[in-house]
C-alpha positions as CSV (number, residue, x, y, z in Angstrom):
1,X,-4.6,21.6,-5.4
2,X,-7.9,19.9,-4.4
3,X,-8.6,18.4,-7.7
4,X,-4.7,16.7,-7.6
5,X,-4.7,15.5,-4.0
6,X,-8.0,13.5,-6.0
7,X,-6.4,12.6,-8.7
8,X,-2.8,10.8,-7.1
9,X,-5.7,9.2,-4.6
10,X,-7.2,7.0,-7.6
11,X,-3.9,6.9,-9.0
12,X,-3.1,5.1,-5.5
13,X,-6.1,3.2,-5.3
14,X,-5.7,1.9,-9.4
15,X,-2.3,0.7,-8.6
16,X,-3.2,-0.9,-5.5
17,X,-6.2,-2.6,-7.3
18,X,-4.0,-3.6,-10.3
19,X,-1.4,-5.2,-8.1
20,X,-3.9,-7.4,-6.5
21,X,-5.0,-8.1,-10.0
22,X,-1.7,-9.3,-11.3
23,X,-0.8,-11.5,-8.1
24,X,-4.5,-13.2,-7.2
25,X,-5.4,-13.2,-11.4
26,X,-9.0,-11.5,-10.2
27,X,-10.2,-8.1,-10.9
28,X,-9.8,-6.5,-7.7
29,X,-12.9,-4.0,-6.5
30,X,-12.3,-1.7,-3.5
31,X,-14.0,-4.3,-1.3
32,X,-11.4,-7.2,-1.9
33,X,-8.7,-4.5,-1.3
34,X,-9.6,-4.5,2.4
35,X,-10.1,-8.2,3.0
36,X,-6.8,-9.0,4.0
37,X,-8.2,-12.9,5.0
38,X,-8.2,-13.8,1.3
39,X,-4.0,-13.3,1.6
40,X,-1.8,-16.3,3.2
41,X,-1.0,-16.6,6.6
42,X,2.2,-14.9,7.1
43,X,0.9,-11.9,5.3
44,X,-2.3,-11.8,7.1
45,X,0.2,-11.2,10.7
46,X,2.1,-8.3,8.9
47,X,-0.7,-6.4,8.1
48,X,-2.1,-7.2,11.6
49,X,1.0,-5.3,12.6
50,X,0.9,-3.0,10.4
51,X,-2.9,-2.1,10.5
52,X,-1.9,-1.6,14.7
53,X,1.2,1.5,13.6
54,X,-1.2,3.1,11.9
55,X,-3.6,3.1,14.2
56,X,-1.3,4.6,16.6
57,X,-0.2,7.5,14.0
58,X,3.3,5.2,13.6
59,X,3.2,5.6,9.8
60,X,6.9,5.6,9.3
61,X,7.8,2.9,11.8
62,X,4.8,0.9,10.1
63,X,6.9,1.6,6.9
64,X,10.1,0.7,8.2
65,X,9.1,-2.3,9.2
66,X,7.3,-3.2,6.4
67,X,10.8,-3.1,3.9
68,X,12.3,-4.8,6.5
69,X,9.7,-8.0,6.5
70,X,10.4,-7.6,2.7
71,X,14.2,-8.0,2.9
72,X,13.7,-11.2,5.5
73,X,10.7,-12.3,3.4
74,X,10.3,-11.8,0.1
75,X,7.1,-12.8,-1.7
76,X,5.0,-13.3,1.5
77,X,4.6,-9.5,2.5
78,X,3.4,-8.1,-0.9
79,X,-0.4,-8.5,-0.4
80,X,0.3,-6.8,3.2
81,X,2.2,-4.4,1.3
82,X,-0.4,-3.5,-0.8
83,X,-3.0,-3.3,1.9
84,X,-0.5,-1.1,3.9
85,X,-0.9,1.4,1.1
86,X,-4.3,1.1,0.3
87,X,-5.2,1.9,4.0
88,X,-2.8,5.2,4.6
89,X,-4.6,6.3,1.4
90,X,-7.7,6.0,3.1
91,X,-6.3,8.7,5.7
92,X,-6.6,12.6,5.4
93,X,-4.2,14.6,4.2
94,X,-4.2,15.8,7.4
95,X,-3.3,12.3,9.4
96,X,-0.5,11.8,6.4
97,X,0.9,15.7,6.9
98,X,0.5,15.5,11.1
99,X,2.8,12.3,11.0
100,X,5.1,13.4,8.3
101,X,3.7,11.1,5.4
102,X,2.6,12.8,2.2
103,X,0.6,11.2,0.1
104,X,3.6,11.1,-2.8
105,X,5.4,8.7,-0.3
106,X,2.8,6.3,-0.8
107,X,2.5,6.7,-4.4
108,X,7.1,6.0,-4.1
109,X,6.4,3.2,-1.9
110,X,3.8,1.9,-4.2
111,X,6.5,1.8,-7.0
112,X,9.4,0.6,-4.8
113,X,7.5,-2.4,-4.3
114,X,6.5,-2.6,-7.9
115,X,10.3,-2.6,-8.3
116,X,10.7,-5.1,-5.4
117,X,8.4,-7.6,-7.0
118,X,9.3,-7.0,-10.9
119,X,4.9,-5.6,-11.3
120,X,4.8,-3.1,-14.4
121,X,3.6,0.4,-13.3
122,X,4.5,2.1,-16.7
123,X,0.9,2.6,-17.9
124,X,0.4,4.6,-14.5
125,X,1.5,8.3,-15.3
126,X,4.2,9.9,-12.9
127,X,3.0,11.9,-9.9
């Protein structure tokens, strides 16, 4: 069990990093993952709000409102998307389990988005 919870992390981490490869055209390192300034504007006030929920344990609500800003927004809440997820992978399985979040609902967020915003996940191996 150890050895998967590892495994779908990188997973989570290579698709995050890939995604900020395809939309910025850069090779994205952990570092560039967490610096949310490099993203526009409105992004930049999502993930502020988002960043806050999680903070507070409010990882569904920080969801919710997340696909909501994407239904209203489009385009501009993908890189706060992707830093969304990138964070709550950071958590422990414990934070994730306490506030009902396993780490597979990242991983199906991750792809819902991918969906959302037409990004190919195929070479990424089901979880």
């Amino acid at each position: 069990m150890y050895y998967k919870k590892d495994w779908i992390m990188d997973q989570i981490e290579a698709m995050t990093r890939f995604m900020i490869q395809v939309i910025t055209s850069k090779k994205a390192d952990t570092e560039e993952i967490s610096e949310y300034d490099q993203f526009n504007t409105e992004s930049n006030e999502l993930y502020k709000k988002l960043h806050l929920l999680i903070m507070d344990h409010k990882l569904n609500k920080a969801e919710n409102l997340l696909f909501e800003y994407i239904q209203n927004n489009d385009k501009d809440a993908l890189p706060a998307a992707i830093l969304f997820y990138s964070e709550l992978n950071s958590l422990s399985d414990e934070i994730l389990e306490q506030h009902d979040f396993p780490r597979e609902e990242i991983v199906s967020g991750i792809r819902d988005l991918s969906n959302i915003y037409g990004i190919d996940l195929n070479i990424f191996p089901p979880i």
